[in-house]
SEDOVEX-983107 format. One line per 5 residues: their letters; for each residue z, x, y of C-alpha. Coordinates in Angstrom, 1 decimal. Example, Ala and Ser with C-alpha at 12.3 -4.5 7.8 and 13.67 -1.06 7.14 Angstrom:
# residues 2
AS) 7.8 12.3 -4.5 | 7.1 13.7 -1.1
END
This chain:
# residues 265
XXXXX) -33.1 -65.3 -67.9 | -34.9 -61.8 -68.8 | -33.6 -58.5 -69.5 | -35.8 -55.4 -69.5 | -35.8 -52.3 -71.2
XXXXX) -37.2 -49.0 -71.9 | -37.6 -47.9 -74.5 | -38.0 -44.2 -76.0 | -35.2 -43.7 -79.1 | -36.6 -43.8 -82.6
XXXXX) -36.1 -47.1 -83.9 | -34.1 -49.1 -86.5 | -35.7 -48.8 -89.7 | -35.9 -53.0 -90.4 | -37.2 -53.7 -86.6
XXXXX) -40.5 -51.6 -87.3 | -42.0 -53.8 -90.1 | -45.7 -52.9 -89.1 | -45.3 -50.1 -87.4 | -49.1 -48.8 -85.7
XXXXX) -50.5 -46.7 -88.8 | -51.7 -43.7 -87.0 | -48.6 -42.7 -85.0 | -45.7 -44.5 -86.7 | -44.2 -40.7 -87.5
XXXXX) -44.2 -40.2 -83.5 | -42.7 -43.2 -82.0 | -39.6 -43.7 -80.2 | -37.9 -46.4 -79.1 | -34.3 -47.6 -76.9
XXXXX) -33.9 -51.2 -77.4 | -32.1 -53.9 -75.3 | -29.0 -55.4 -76.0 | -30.8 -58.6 -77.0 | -33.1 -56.6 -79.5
XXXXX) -30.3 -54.4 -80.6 | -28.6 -57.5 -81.7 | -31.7 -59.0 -83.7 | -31.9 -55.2 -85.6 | -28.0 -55.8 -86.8
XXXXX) -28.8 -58.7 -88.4 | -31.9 -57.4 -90.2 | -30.4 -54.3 -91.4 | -29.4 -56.1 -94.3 | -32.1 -58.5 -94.9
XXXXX) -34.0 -57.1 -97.9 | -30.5 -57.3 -100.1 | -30.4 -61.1 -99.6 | -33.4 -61.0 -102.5 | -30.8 -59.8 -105.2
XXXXX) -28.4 -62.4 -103.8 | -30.2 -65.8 -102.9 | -30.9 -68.5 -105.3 | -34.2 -70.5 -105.5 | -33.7 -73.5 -102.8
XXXXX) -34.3 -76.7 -104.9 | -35.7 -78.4 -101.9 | -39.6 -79.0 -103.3 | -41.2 -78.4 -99.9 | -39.2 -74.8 -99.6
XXXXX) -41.6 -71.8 -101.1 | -40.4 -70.6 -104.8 | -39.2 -67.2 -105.5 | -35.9 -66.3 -104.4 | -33.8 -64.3 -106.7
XXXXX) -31.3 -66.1 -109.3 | -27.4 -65.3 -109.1 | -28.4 -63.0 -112.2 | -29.6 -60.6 -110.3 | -33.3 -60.7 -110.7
XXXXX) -35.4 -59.6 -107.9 | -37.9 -62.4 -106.4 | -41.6 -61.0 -107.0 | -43.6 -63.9 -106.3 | -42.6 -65.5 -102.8
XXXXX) -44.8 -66.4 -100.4 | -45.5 -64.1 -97.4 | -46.6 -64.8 -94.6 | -47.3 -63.7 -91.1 | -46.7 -66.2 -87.9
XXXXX) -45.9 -65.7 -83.9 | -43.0 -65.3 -82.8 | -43.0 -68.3 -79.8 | -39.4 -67.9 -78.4 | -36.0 -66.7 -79.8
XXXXX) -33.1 -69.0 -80.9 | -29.3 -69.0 -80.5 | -27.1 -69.2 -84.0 | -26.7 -72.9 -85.0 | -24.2 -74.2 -83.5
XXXXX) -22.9 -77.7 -86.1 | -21.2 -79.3 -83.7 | -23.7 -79.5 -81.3 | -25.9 -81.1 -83.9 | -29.3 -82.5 -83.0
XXXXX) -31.7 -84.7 -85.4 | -35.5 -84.6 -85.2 | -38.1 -82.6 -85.1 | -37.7 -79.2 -83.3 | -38.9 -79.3 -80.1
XXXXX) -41.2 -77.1 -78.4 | -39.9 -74.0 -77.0 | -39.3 -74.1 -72.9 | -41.7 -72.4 -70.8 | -39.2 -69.8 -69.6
XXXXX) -38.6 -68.8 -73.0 | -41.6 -68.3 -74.1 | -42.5 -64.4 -75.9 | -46.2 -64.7 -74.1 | -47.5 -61.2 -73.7
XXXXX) -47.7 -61.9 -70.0 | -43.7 -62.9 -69.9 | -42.8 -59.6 -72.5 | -44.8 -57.4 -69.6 | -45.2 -55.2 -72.2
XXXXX) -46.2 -51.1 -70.2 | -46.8 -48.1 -72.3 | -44.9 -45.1 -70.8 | -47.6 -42.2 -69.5 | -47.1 -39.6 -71.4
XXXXX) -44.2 -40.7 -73.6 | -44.0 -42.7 -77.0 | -42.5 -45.0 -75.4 | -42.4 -48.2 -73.6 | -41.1 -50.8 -71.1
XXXXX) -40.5 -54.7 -71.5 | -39.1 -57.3 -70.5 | -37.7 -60.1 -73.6 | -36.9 -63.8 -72.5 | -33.1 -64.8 -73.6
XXXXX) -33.2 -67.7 -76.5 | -33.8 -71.2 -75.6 | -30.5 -72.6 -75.2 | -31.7 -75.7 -76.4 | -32.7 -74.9 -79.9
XXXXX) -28.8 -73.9 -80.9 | -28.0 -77.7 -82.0 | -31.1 -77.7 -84.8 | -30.7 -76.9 -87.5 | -33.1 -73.9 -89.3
XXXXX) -36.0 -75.6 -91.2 | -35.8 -76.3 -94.6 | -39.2 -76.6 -94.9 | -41.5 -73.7 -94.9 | -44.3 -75.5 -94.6
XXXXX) -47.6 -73.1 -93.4 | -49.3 -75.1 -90.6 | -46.3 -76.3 -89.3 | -44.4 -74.5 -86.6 | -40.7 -73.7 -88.1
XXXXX) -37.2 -72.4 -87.0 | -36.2 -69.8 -89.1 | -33.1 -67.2 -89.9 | -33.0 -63.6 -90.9 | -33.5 -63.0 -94.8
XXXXX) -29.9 -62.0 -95.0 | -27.0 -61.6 -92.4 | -24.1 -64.0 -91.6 | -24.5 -67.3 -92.3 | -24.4 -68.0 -88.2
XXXXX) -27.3 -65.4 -86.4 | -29.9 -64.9 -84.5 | -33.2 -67.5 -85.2 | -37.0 -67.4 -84.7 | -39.3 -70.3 -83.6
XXXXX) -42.6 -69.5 -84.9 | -45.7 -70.6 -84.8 | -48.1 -72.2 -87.6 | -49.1 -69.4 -90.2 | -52.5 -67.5 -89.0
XXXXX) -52.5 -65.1 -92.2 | -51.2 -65.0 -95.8 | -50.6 -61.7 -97.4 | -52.4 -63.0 -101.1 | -53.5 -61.1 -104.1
XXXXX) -57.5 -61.1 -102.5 | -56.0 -59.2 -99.0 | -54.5 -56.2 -101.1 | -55.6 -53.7 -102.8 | -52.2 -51.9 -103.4
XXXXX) -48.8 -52.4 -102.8 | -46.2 -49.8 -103.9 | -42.5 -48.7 -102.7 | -42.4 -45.1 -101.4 | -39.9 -42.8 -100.7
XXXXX) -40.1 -41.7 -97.4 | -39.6 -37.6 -96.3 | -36.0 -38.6 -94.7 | -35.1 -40.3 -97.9 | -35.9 -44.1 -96.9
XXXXX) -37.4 -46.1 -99.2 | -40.8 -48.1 -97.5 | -43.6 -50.3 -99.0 | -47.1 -48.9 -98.3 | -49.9 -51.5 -98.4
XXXXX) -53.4 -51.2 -98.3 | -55.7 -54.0 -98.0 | -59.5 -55.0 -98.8 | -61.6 -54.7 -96.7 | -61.9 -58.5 -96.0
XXXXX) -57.9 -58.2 -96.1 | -57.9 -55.6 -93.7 | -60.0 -57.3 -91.0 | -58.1 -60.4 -91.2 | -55.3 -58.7 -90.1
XXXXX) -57.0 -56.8 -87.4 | -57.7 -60.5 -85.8 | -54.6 -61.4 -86.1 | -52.8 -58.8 -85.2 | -55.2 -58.1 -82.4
XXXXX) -55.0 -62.2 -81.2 | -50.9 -61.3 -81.0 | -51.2 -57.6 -79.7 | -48.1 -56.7 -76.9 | -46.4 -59.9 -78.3
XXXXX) -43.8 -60.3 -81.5 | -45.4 -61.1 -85.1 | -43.1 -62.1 -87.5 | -43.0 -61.6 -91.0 | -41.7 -65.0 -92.9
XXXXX) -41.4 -64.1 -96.9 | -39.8 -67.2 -98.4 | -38.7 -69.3 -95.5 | -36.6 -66.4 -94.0 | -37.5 -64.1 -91.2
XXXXX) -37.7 -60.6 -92.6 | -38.8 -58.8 -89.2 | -40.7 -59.4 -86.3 | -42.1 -56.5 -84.5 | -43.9 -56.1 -80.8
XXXXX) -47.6 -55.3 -82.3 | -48.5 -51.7 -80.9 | -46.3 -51.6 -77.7 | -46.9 -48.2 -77.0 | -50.5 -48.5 -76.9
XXXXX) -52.5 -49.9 -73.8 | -55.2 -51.1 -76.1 | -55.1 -52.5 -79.6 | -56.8 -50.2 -82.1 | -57.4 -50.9 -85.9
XXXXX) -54.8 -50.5 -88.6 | -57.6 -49.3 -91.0 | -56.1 -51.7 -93.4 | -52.8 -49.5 -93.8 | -49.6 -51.3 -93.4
XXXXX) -46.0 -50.2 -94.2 | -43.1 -52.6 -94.0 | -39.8 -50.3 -93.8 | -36.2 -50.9 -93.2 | -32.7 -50.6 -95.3
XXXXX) -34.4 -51.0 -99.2 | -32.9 -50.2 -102.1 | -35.3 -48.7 -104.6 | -35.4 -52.2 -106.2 | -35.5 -54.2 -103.1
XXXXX) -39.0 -52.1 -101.8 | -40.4 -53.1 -105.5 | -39.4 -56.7 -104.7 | -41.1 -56.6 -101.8 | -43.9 -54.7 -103.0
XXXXX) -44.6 -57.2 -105.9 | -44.2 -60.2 -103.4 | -46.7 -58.8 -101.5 | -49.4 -58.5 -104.5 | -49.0 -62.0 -104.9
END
């Protein structure tokens, strides 16, 4: 019902969304299988903006992009647990209702994740539940309603993959948490978004990220999971971001603008 892991290879780009902002140049990471499998799907996920239309669906947040190409620059983002994983939807097993909540053996607590920085590595050990197998007939929410927990997909990928239940929103990434937001070239040629937030930005996210430290955090921009990082595995003890955030992964030049802009507000 568990698998573990250690981990020590340097990771995929789109897993490390918040990476810790004084040693994200000096961590490495070897995944499980299961979390392998979660980084496939998000490799891609940042291109879905150029390809997804605006859901008509009045309770879904605005701001995809339109099939003319335009890039989405005002969608909604915002940051939610992760409570357990998902298996694809599976139609004919089809279920109606609310979702329900997630089993207790599936749950991503930090006590279940057993999260253990390796002494004198950047690296670390863990151990990730499998998905609920009861969430596969449900279908992903088409609701992205804040304080409401949801069941989400990747931004992009096939249309059948790996799904997030998360948690009610605890922070949104406004116009009054940023200071800056700009897409950044990166010494190996990867293009990131660099964020820097107010101060009163920048201690919100402390408490949240802190509240969720050794467990995932997920990133929701528009409805759709973007990435959903462990919070500071390799660190015994949760230490400030100073306010510096920087979401990476497979962008395009106009993708990290996207994101950049969406981040703003």
């Amino acid at each position: 019902m568990s698998r573990s892991t250690t981990v020590d290879d340097p990771p995929a780009p789109a897993e490390v969304l918040i990476p810790e902002a004084r040693h994200r140049q000096h961590r490495r990471y070897r995944r499980s299988a299961l979390v392998v499998s979660m980084v496939a799907l998000l490799v891609g996920a940042l291109v879905a903006i150029l390809l997804t239309t605006t859901s008509n669906d009045p309770g879904r947040t605005q701001g995809a992009s339109n099939p003319s190409g335009a890039v989405a620059r005002h969608a909604t983002v915002l940051i939610r647990p992760v409570l357990c994983l998902a298996f694809p939807y599976v139609p004919n097993q089809k279920k109606s209702g609310l979702v329900p909540a997630c089993a207790a053996p599936y749950l991503l607590t930090a006590r279940s994740l057993n999260i253990s920085p390796l002494s004198g590595q950047s690296g670390y050990s863990s151990t990730t539940p499998l998905p609920d197998p009861s969430l596969g007939g449900y279908a992903s929410s088409t609701r992205d309603v804040p304080s409401r927990a949801v069941l989400l997909g990747a931004l992009s990928g096939p249309p059948v993959g790996q799904r997030w239940v998360l948690g009610p929103s605890e922070m949104r990434l406004s116009a009054a948490d940023v200071k800056s937001a700009s897409a950044q070239k990166s010494r190996i040629g990867q293009w990131t978004v660099d964020i820097h937030l107010t101060p009163a930005g920048a201690a919100a996210f402390d408490s949240v990220a802190q509240e969720n430290f050794h467990q995932f955090l997920a990133i929701d921009m528009g409805g759709k999971v973007v990435s959903a990082p462990i919070i500071q595995p390799t660190q015994a003890s949760f230490s400030s971001f100073d306010g510096a955030i920087q979401i990476s992964g497979a962008l395009t030049a106009e993708n990290a603008r996207a994101v950049a802009a969406a981040v703003r507000g």
